[in-house]
VOGU-3710 file (C-alpha; in Angstrom, 3 decimals, decimal comma):
1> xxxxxxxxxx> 0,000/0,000/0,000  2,969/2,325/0,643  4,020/1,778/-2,772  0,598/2,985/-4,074  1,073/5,930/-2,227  4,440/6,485/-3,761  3,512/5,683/-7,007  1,055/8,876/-7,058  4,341/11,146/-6,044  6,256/11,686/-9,339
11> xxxxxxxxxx> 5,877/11,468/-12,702  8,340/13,056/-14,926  5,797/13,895/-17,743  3,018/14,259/-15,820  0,314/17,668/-14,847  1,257/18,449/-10,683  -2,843/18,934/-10,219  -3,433/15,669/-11,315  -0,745/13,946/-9,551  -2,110/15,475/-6,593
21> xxxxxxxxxx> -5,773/14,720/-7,013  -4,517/11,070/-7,567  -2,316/11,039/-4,831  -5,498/12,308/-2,204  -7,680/9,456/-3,760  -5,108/6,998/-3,182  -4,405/8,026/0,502  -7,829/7,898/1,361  -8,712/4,626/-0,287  -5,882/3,236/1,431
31> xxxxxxxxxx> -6,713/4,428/4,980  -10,161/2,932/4,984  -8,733/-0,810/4,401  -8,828/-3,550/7,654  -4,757/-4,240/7,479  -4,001/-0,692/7,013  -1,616/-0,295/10,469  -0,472/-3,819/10,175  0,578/-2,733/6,792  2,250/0,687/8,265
41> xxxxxxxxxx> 4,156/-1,097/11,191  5,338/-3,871/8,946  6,794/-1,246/6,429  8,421/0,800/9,174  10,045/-2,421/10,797  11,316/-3,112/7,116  12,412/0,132/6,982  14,512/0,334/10,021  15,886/-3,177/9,449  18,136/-1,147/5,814
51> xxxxxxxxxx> 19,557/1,270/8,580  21,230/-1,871/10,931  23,838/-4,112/10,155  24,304/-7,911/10,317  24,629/-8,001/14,174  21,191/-6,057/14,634  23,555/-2,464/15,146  22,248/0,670/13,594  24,792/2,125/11,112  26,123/5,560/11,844
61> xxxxxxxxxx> 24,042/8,363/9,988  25,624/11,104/7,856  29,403/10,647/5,972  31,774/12,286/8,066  31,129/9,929/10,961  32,916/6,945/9,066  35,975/8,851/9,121  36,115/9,044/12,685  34,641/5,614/12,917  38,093/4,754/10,495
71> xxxxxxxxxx> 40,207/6,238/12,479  39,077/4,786/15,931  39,445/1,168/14,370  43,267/2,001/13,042  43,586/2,552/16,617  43,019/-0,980/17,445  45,164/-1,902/14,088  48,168/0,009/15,870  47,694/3,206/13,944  47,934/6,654/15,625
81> xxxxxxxxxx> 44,717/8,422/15,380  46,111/12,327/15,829  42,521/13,323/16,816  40,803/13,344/20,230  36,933/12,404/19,111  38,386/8,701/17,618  40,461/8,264/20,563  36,933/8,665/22,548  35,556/6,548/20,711  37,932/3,732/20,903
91> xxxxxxxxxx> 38,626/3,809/24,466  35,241/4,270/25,550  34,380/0,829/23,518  37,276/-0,595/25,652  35,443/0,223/28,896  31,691/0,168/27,540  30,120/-3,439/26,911  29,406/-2,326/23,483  30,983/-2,389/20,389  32,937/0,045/18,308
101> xxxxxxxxxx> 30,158/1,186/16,269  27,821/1,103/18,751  29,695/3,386/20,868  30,190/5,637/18,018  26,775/5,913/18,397  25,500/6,310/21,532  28,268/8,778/22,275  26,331/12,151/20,831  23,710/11,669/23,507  26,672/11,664/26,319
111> xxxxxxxxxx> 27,823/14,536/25,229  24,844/16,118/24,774  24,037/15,349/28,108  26,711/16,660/29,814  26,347/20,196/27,848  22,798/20,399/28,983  24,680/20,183/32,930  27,669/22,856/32,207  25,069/25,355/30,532  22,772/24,628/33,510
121> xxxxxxxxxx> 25,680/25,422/36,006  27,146/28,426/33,311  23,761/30,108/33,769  22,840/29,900/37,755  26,272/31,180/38,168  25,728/34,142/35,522  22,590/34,561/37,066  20,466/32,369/39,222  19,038/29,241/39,601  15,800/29,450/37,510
131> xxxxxxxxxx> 17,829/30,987/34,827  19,906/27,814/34,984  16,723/25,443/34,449  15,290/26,982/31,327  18,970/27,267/29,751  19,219/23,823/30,489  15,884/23,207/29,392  16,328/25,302/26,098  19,270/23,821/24,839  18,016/20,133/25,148
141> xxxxxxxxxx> 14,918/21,067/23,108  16,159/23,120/20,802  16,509/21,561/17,038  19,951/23,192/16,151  21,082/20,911/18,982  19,178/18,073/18,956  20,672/17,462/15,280  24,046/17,507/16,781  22,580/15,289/19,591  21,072/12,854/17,207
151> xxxxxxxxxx> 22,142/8,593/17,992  24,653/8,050/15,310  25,810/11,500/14,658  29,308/10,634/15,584  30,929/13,802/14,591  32,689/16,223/15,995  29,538/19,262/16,110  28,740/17,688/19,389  32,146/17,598/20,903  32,751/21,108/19,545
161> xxxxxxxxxx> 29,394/21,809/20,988  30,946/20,893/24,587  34,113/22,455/24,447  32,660/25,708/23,742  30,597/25,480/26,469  32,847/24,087/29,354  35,599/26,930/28,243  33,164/29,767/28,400  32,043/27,861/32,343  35,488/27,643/33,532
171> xxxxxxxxxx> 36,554/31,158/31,967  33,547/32,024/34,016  34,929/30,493/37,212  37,728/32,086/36,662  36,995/35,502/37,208  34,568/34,572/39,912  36,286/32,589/41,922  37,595/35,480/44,890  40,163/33,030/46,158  43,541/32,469/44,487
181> xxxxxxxxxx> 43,563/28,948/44,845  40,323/28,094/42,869  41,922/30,536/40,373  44,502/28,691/39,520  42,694/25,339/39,659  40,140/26,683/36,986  42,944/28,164/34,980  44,274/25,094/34,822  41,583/22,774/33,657  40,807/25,985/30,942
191> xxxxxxxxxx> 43,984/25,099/29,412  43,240/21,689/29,156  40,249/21,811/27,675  41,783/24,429/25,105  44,210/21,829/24,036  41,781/19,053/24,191  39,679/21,488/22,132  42,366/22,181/19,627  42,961/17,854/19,363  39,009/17,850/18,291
201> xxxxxxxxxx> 38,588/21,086/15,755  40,863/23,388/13,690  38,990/25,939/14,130  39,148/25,607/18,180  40,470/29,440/18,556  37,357/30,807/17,969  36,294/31,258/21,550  39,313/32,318/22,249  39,284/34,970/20,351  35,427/35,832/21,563
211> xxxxxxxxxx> 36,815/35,679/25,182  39,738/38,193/23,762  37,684/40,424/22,304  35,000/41,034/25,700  38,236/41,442/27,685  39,272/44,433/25,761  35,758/45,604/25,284  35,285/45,190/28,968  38,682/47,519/29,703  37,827/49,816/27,362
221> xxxxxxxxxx> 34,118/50,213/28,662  35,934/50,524/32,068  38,023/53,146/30,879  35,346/55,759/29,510  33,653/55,248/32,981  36,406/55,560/34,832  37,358/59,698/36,116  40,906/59,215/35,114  43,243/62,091/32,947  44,894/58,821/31,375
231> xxxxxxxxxx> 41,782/56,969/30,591  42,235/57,330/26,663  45,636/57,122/26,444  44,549/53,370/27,748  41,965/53,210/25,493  43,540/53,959/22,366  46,610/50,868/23,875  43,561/48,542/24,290  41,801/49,251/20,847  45,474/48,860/19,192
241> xxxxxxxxxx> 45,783/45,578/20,899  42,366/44,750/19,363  43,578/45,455/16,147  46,096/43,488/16,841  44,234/40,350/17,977  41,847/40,761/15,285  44,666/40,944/12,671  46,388/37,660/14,001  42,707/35,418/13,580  42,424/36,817/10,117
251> xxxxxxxxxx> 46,329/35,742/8,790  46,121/32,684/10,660  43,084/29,788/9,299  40,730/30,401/12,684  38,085/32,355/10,591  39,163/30,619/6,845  36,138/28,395/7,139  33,550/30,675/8,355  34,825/33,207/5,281  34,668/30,416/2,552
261> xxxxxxxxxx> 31,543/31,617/1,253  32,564/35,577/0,735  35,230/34,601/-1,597  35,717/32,738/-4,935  38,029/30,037/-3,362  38,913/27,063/-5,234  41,702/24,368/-4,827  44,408/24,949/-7,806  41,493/26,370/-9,529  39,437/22,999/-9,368
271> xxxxxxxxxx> 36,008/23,587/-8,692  35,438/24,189/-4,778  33,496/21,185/-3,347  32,945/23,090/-0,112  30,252/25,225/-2,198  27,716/22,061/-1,927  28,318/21,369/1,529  25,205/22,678/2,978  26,596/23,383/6,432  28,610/26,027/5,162
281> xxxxxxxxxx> 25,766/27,588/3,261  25,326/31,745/3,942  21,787/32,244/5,448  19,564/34,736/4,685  17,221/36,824/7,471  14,569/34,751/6,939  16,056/30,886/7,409  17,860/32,451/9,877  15,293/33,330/12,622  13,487/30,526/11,196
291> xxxxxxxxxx> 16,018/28,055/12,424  16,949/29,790/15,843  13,355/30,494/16,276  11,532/33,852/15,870  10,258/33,322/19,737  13,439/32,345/21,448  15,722/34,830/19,498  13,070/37,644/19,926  13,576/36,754/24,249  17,216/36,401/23,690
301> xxxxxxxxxx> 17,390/40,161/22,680  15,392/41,283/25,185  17,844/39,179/27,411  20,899/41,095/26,044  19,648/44,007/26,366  19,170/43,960/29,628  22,380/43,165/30,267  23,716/45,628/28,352  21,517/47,876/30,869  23,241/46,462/33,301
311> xxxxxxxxxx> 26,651/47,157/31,553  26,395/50,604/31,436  24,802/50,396/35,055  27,840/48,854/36,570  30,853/47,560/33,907  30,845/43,675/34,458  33,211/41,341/32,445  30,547/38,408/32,494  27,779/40,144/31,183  30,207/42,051/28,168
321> xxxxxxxxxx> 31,450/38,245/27,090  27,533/37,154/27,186  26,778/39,963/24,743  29,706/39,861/22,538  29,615/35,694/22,468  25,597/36,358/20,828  26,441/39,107/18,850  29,800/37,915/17,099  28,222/34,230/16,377  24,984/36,166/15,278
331> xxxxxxxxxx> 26,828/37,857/12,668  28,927/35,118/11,604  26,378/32,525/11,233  24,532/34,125/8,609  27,838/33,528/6,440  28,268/29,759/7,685  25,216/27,562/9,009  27,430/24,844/10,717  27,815/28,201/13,338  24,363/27,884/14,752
341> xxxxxxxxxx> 25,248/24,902/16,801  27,428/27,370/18,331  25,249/30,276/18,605  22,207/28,298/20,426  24,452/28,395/23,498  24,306/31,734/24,076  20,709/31,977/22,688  20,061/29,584/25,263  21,874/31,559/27,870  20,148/35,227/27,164
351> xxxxxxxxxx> 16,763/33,566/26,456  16,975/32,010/29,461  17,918/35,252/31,533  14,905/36,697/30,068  12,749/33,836/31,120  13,736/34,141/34,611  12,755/37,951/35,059  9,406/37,453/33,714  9,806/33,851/36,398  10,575/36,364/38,768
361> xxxxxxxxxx> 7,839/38,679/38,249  5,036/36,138/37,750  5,926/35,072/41,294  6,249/38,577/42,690  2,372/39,270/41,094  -0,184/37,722/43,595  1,637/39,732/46,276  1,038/42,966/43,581  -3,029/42,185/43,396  -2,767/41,166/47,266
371> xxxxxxxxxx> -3,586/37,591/46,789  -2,045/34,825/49,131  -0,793/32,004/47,633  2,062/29,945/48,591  5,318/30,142/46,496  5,541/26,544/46,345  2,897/26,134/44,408  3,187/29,170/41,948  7,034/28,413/41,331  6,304/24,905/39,436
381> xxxxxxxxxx> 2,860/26,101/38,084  5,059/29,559/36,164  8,011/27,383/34,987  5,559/24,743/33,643  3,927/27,295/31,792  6,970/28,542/30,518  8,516/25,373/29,462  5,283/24,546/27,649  5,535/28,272/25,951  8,951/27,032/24,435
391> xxxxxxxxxx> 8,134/23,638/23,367  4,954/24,529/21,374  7,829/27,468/19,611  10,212/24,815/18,249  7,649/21,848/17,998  7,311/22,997/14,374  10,832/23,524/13,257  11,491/19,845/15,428  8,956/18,390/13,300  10,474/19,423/10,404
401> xxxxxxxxxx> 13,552/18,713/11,140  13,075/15,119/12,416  10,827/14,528/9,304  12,230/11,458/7,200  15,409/9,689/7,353  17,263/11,592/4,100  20,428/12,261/6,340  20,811/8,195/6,632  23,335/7,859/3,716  24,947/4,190/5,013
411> xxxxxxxxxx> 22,493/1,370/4,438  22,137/-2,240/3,796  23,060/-1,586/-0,177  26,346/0,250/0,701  27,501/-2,532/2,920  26,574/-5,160/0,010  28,886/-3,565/-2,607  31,210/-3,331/0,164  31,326/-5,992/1,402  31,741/-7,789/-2,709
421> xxxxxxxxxx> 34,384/-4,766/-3,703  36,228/-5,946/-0,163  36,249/-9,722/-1,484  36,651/-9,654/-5,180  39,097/-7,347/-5,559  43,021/-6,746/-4,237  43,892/-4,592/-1,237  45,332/-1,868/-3,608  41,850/-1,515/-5,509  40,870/2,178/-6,341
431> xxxxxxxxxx> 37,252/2,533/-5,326  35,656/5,747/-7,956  32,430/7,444/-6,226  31,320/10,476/-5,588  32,641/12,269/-2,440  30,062/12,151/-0,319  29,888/8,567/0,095  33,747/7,995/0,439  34,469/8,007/3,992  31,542/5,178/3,652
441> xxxxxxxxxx> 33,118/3,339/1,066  36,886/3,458/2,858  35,179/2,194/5,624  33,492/-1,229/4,923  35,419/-1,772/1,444  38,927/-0,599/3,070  39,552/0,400/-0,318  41,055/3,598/-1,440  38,559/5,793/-2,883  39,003/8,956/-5,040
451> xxxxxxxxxx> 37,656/11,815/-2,762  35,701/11,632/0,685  34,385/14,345/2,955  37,692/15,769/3,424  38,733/16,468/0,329  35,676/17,249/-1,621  37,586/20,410/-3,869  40,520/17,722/-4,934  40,926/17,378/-8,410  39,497/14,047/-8,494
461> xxxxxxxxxx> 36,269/15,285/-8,112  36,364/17,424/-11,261  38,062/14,571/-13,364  35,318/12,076/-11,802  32,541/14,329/-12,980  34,148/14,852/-16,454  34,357/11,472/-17,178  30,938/10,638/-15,581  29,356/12,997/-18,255  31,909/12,276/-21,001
471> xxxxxxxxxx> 29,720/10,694/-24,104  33,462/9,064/-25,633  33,763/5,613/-23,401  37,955/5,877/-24,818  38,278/9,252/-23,286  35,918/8,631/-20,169  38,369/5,627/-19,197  41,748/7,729/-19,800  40,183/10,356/-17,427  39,599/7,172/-14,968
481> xxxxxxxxxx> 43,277/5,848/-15,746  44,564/8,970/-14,805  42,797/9,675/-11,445  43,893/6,183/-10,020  46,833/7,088/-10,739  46,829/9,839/-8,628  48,007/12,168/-11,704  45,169/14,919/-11,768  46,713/17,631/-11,058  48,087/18,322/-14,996
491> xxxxxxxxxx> 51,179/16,327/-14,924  51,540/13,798/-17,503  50,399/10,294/-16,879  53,158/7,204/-17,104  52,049/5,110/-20,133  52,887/1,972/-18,206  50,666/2,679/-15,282  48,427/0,337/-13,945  46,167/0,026/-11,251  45,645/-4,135/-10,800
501> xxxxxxxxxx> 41,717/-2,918/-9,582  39,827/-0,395/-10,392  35,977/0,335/-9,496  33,353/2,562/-10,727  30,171/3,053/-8,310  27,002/4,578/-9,592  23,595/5,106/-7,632  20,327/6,569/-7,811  21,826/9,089/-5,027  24,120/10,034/-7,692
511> xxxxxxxxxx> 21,574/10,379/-10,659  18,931/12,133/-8,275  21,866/14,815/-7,495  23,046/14,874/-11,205  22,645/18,385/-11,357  25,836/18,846/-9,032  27,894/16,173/-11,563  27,269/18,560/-14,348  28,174/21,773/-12,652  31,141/20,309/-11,465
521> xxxxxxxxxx> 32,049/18,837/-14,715  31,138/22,106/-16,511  34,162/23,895/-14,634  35,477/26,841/-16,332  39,343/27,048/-15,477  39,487/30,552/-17,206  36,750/31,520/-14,623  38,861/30,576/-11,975  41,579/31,595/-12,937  40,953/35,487/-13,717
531> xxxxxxxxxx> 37,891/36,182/-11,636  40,077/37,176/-8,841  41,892/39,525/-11,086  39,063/41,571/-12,567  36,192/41,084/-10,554  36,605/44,353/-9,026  37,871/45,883/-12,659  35,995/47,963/-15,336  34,902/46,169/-18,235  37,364/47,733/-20,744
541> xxxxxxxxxx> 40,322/46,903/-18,135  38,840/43,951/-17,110  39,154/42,946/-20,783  42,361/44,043/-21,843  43,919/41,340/-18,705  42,154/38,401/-20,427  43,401/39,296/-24,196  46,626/39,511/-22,474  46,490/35,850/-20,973  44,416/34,409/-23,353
551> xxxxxxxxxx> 45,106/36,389/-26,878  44,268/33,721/-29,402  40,613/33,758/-27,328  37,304/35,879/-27,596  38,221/38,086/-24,659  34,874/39,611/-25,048  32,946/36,259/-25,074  35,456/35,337/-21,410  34,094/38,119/-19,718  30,615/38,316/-20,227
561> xxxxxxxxxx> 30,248/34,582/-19,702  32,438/35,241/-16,573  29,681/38,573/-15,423  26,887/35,442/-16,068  28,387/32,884/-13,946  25,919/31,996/-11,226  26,342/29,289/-7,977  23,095/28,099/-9,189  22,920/24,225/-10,276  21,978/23,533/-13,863
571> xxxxxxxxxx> 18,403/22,059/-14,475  18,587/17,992/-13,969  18,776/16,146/-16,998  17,600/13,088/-15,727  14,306/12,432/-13,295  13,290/9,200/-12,020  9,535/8,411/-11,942  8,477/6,984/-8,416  5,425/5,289/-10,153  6,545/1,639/-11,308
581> xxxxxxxxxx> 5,218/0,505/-14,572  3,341/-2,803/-14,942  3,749/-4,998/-17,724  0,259/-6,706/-19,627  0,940/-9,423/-22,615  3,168/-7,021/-25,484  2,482/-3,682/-23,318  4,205/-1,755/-20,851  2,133/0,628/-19,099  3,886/3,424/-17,318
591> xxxxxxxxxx> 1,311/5,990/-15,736  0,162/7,891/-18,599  2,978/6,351/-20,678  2,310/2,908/-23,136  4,630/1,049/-24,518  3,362/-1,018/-27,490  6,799/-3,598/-27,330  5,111/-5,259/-31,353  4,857/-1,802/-32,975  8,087/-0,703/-31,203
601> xxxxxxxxxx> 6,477/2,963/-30,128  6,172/4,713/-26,884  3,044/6,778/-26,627  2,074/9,711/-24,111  -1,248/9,955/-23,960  -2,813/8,894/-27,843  -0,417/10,679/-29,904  2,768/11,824/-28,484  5,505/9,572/-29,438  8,819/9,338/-27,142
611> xxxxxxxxxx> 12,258/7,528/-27,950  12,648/4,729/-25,348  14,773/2,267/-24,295  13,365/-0,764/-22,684  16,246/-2,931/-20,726  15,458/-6,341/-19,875  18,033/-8,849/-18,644  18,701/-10,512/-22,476  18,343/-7,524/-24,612  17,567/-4,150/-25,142
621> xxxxxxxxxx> 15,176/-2,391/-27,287  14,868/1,211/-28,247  13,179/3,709/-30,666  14,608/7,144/-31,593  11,472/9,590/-32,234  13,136/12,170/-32,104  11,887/13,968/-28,508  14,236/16,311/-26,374  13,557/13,213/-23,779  14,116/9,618/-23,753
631> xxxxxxxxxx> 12,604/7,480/-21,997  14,645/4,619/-19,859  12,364/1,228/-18,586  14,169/-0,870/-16,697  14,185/-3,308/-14,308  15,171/-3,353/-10,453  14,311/-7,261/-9,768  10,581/-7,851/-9,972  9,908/-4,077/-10,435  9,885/-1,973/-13,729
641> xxxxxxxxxx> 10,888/1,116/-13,541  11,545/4,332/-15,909  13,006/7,444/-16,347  12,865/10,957/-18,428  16,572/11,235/-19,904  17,226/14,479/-21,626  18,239/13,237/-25,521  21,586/14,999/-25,298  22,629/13,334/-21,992  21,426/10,105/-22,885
651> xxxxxxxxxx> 24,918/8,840/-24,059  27,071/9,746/-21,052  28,939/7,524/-19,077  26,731/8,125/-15,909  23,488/6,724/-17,714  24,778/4,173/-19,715  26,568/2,941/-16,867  23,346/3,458/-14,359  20,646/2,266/-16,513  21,773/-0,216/-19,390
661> xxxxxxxxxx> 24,296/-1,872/-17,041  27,377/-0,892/-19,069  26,066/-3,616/-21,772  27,188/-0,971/-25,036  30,545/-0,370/-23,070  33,819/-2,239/-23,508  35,549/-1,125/-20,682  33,158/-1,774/-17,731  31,789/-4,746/-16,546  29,509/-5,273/-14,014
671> xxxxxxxxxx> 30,477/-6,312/-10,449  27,749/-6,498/-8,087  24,701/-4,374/-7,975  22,147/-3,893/-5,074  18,221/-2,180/-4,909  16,552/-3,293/-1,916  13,097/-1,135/-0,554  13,857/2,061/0,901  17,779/1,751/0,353  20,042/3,108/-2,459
681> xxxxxxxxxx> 20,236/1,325/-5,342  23,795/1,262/-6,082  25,844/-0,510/-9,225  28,975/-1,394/-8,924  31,374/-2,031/-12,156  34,991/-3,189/-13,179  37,324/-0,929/-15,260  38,698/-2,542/-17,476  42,114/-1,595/-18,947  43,654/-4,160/-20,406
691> xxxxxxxxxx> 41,291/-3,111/-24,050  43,914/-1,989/-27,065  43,306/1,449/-27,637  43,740/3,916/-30,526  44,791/6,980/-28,951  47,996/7,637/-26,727  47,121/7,482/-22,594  50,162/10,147/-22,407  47,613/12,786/-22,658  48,035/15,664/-19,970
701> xxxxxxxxxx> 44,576/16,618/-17,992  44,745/20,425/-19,984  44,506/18,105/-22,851  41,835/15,962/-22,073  39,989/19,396/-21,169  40,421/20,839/-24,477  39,359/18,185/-26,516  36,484/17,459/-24,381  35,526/21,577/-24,764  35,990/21,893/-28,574
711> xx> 33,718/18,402/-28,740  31,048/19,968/-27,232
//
């Protein structure tokens, strides 16, 4: 019944009114049969069982958590891990009675818990006890955090999460503490955790250099209050010293990541990976306060400024950090979203503040109206009240949040073609997929694998999306050839090179996000190259630079395409229909699509003819009418399935590879090839090199560029 549901989604040539008529018929025709929740809890179980692993454990969710999950099993192999979070890992498995992975992922809830205390202790001593509570209370609730929180998300957010938090506490104690002995104590463990904070993040100094920055806004503050002749002599030292410290975090790499999007930035001018990465995404206004939450940011303002009231009332270190830790991460988190994990803790903080005034007076208010009632009962009745206020403001961005399972890349499929790649082929195999699934892919195949998480702008990439959308299989393999080995960054590659294994991996993952191939494969290296140069220029100099670099070129044609580029992705040239087709005697029926298999035609409706391919397991059978789309049926087991192709894609390594099974190609083969329910459907293939061909393989990757540019 699901799948009737699903069927109704999608269809590639289909009216959206219709689909969704059909789709509300469907739903309720399904709702009103007997088995309908048997139905719904078998599905779900079936569902869950993709996300666990032989031994019943759930895999780890999102790609960057393999890497750490890598690392932390080296450590058992011997290796040094270099990095605190897969030492944690490791040893904690040594003491817990679980295993590796399953400590990987319990571990984000540990942490989380243990924030939740230090912000509950950071607040009461800031302010009171109350204040502590709904901080606490904030933070655990709060969707920005309960991502980071989330079983499974063994990454470092949630250890970063920590750090910040416990070195903001114990800065805290610090300079509360009146006796010289706690001082020191405090200082003490705030060094440690700096260092254990700089073993988990690159980026670590950031807090440092918020703490930096409220100490010299604090002194200077200080100093205009103050009565003294000397006061801005002092002040102009202190804002030098700013200058100073601001200067250092801008030549150094603290604030290189949170500036990546203000920038063109690429690696050897191959496109920049980082620019898909979605935590690292500018915000706008609106997603902003959307994700914070208009409610608890709105409270969170009114929190700071009343401690800025307080400021001016009586200069106070704590309350200057407080205010400059929201306002700095504010800022700087609408040019990075990864920041918001960090900016809920002060959100939380000020929020909470807030909340405890109005606590405060909603206690204070039956003595106002001269009514007696006793304190214990009005305390829990006004923070029940206000705990329920916050909860119905983020149930709706929690909801959406928690809503499907899309951030579940490793499943049952990825640890099949694993777990074949691992056995079939030699321990010096190349494994070729796309990035994001790499760390996944070194993991369970222990294979080498062209690019991962964390190094998503390497060369590779581009050279992996070239040859993904190359139409020339001869050219498409060189491009492989030269990736594996390990020559993409334009040196020549050795004739006599060879790489004993080499695999290609293709997915529906990777044809649903096909948009991101072609816009990495569509790379301009002029672009890259000059837009640094004359971004900033008039046109007529801007012009004159390129004829000057490029004068057997249409300087002209350079710039305006380079005044066009946009970061937007190209329209998808390939869409995969969720509705499945059936099959009846010679026809295949495909929603509003028929294909009459005698007369060889695919029809849309009565007239509308479309070219087609239909791939069975012995043959395949086609018809070119001459549409701007072709249409691909094939199978996945028992099912039939199809797809709208754009004509001139149709020929490109990715969909020949993805959809006829490499059956027109001479240098793949298929390996192994997996499409459970609710799981990728992933295809993996040999490379073949041993296959006499025409052309030299001493080609240089400017080369290959060229030809592949003047082709098109």
């Amino acid at each position: 019944m699901i799948e009737k549901v699903k069927e109704q989604m999608y269809n590639p040539l289909a009216d959206p009114a219709e689909l969704q008529k059909e789709m509300r018929e469907t739903v309720l025709k399904i709702s009103r049969e007997k088995d309908f929740k048997n139905t719904i809890k078998k599905r779900a179980d079936a569902y869950r069982e993709r996300y666990k692993n032989d031994n019943g454990e759930y895999y780890l969710v999102k790609g960057d958590t393999y890497f750490f999950l890598n690392r932390a099993r080296s450590i058992s192999e011997g290796y040094n891990a270099k990095q605190l979070f897969p030492a944690v890992i490791y040893y904690s498995s040594r003491i817990l009675p679980l295993s590796l992975i399953q400590t990987a992922y319990y571990l984000p809830l540990i942490f989380a818990v243990l924030t939740c205390i230090i912000i509950f202790f950071l607040a009461a001593k800031l302010f009171d006890y109350w204040a502590g509570f709904f901080a606490g209370f904030i933070l655990a609730v709060h969707p920005i955090f309960l991502d980071a929180a989330s079983l499974g998300y063994a990454d470092t957010q949630i250890m970063n999460v920590f750090f910040s938090a416990l070195i903001v506490w114990l800065f805290v104690l610090v300079i509360d503490s009146d006796k010289r002995n706690k001082q020191i104590i405090y200082g003490l463990l705030l060094l440690v955790s700096v260092y254990l904070f700089k073993l988990t993040w690159a980026n670590y100094h950031y807090i440092l250099f918020i703490i930096g920055a409220s100490l010299i806004a604090y002194l200077i503050f200080k100093q205009i209050k103050s009565k003294s002749s000397k006061k801005w002599i002092l002040i102009s030292a202190e804002i030098i010293g700013a200058v100073i410290l601001g200067l250092y975090f801008l030549a150094t790499n603290a604030i290189e990541t949170i500036l990546l999007k203000l920038g063109f930035k690429t690696a050897f001018y191959y496109p920049d990976g980082l620019a898909y990465v979605q935590e690292l995404d500018s915000l706008t206004l609106t997603v902003f306060i959307s994700k914070i939450d208009a409610f608890l940011l709105l409270i969170s303002i009114f929190g700071a400024a009343y401690s800025i009231y307080t400021i001016w009332k009586k200069p106070n270190l704590k309350p200057v950090f407080l205010v400059l830790w929201f306002v700095i991460l504010c800022v700087l988190s609408f040019f990075a979203d990864r920041l918001l994990y960090f900016l809920i803790l002060p959100v939380s903080i000020l929020a909470a503040y807030f909340l405890s005034l109005v606590f405060q007076y909603i206690i204070k208010f039956p003595k106002i109206i001269h009514l007696r009632t006793p304190r214990k009962i009005l305390e829990p009745i006004a923070a029940v009240i206000l705990i329920l206020i916050i909860s119905v403001s983020v149930s709706a961005e929690i909801k959406k949040s928690s809503q499907g399972l899309s951030h579940r890349l490793m499943d049952d499929s990825i640890a099949d073609i694993s777990k074949t790649i691992l056995i079939k082929t030699k321990g010096d195999a190349v494994v070729n997929a796309w990035w994001d699934l790499g760390y996944l892919y070194s993991y369970y195949a222990r294979r080498k694998v062209i690019a991962d998480g964390g190094s998503m702008d390497h060369p590779n990439v581009y050279w992996f999306a070239k040859a993904l959308t190359e139409k020339n299989e001869a050219k498409a393999v060189k491009i492989l050839k030269m990736i594996d080995c390990d020559k993409a960054r334009n040196k020549l590659m050795p004739a006599n090179c060879s790489i004993p294994d080499s695999v290609v991996i293709i997915s529906d993952h990777m044809i649903k996000r096909n948009p991101v191939v072609l816009k990495t494969a569509g790379w301009d290296f002029r672009l890259a190259e000059l837009y640094e140069k004359i971004k900033d220029l008039n046109s007529v100099d801007a012009i004159e630079i390129i004829k000057e670099k490029y004068p057997s070129e249409d300087a002209d044609e350079i710039y305006n395409n380079m005044m066009q580029y946009s970061e937007e992705l190209p329209e998808s040239k390939i869409t995969i229909a969720t509705k499945e087709c059936t099959k009846k005697d010679n026809s295949v029926l495909c929603g509003s699509l028929t294909l009459d298999l005698n007369q060889s035609k695919l029809l849309y409706g009565v007239n509308d003819e479309y070219s087609f391919k239909y791939i069975t397991e012995d043959e395949i059978i086609e018809n070119d009418a001459g549409s701007d789309k072709i249409i691909f049926i094939y199978y996945e087991g028992p099912r039939i399935r199809y797809a709208a192709v754009d004509s001139d894609f149709a020929n490109s390594l990715l969909v020949r590879l993805y959809f006829l099974e490499a059956r027109d190609l001479k240098h793949f083969e298929l390996l192994d090839k997996a499409f459970y329910a609710y799981a990728k459907k992933i295809k993996a293939f040999w490379v073949k090199w041993n296959i006499s061909e025409k052309q030299s393989l001493n080609k240089t990757a400017v080369e290959l560029n060229k030809t592949s540019n003047k082709e098109e």
